[in-house]
N, C-alpha and C positions, 0 to 999 in steps of 0.2 A: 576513445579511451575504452577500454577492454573492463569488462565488469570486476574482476577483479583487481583492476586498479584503483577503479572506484569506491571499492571499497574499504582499502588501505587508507584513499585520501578523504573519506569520509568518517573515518576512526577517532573521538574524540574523547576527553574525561570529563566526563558529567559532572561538575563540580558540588551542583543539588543535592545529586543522589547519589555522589562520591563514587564513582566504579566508570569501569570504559563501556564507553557504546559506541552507536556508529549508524548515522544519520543516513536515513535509507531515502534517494531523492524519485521524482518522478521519471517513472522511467524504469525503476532500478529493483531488486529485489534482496535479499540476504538470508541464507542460510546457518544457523549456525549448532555447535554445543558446545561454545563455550561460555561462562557466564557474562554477555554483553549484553548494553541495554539497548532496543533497538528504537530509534524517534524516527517519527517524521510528521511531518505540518502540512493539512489534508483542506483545500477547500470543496469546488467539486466533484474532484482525481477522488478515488476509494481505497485505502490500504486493509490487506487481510491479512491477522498477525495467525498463524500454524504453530498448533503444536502436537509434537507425540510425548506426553508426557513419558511415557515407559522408557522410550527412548533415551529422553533426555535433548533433544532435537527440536526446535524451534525456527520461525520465520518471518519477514515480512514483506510483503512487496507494496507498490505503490503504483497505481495504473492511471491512464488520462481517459480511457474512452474503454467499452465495453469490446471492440475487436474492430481489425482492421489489414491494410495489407501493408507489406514494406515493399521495398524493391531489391533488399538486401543488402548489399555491401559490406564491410568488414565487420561489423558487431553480431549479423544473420536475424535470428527472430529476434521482434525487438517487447520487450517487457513493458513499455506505454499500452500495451491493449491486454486487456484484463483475461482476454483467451491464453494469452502467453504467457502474459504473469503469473497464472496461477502453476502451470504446466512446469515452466523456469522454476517459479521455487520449488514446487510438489520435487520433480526430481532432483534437486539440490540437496532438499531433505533427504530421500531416500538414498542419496549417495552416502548420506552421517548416518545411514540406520534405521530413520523412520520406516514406519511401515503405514501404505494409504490407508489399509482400512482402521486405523486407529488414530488419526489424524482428527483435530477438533480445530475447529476456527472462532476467530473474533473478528467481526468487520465494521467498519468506521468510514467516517468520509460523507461524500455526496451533498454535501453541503450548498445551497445555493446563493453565493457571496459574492457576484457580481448585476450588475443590473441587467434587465434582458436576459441574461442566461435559464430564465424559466421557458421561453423561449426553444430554446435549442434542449430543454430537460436532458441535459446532459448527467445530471445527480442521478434522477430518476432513472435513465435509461445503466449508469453505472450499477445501481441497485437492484433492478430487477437482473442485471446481469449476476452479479458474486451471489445471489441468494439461488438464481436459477443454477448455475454451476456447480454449486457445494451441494444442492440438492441432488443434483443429476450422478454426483460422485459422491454422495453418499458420505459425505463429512457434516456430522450436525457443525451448527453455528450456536454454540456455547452462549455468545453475547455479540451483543450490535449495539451501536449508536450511530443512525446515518439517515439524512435529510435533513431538514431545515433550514435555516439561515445566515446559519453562523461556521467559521474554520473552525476545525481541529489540531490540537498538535498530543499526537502518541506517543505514549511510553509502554514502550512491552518489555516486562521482566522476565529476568530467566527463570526466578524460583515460583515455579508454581503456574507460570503463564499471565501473571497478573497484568492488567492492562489500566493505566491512569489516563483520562481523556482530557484534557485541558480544553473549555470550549474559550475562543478567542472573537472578540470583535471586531467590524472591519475596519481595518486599517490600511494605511494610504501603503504601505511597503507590501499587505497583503492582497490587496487590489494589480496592484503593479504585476502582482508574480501571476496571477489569475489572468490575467490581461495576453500577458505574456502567452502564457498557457494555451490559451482559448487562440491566439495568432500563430502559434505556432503547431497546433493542431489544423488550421484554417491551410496554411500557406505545404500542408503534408499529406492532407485530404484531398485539394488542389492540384498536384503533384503527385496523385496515385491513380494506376490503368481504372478499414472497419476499429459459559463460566461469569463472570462478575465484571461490572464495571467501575468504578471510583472516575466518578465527575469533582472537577476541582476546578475552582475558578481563581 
């Protein structure tokens, strides 16, 4: 499925917080300026929500692993490895007008909610990855919430950038998708020649 199909079929109405958003999955990224909320439910995987406030341009992507290789095929760079993620959205953004050098970030995620998965420090190794990146490009990081033990699930607003962090306990459907994750990261690894926050509970 082509990214932007993805993102039509991920377009929903927020019924909480009354207005459309569009649930940004792993893997996947979104650019936008219009007023959309943008979620997604973070356990190891890291999301970095972008903005150029002047702009009015905004973003977020959702990565599995710090970088990696694909073999290509019809989708080309793929957006699971947080080298690409950020590049995908950075110039998605600038295609609405941002401009990099006034780009601020919020990053989330890394979370360690599986067992054993300290093991493979996979949060960790996401973490020092988006902090290393944003540094090296010269985008501060406004705000952070990332490590520990527990999933996330993100809300990023249009007005202002606001970011609400939901932290979440594990649960047996939250385990399953981490699981999931972690196998199918396993079986592609295998198969290659890499501003404010509002805590609400």
């Amino acid at each position: 499925m082509r990214q932007a199909e993805q993102q039509v079929a991920n377009r929903y109405y927020d019924r909480h917080f009354q207005m459309e958003a569009v649930k940004v999955l792993p893997g996947e990224y979104f650019a936008t300026r219009q007023p959309l909320l943008l979620t997604t439910l973070l356990g190891s995987c890291v999301a970095a929500c972008l903005m150029d406030r002047q702009a009015g341009v905004y973003g977020m992507n959702h990565f599995l692993l710090p970088q990696g290789t694909d073999m290509g095929g019809s989708l080309g760079v793929s957006a699971r490895f947080g080298v690409h993620a950020m590049e995908l959205l950075i110039t998605d953004m600038q295609k609405l007008g941002a401009q990099r050098h006034r780009l601020e970030a919020k990053v989330f995620g890394a979370g360690n909610v599986l067992d054993g998965m300290s093991v493979v420090n996979i949060g960790e190794r996401n973490t020092l990855f988006v902090r290393d990146y944003l540094r090296g490009e010269n985008i501060p990081i406004v705000a952070e919430d990332l490590l520990g033990d527990c999933a996330r699930k993100v809300f990023f607003f249009p007005d202002g950038g606001k970011v609400l962090v939901k932290k979440l306990k594990k649960t047996k459907v939250l385990l399953e998708k981490e699981q999931a994750y972690s196998r199918r990261l396993d079986r592609e690894t295998a198969s290659q020649p890499g501003g404010d926050i509002d805590l609400f509970v």
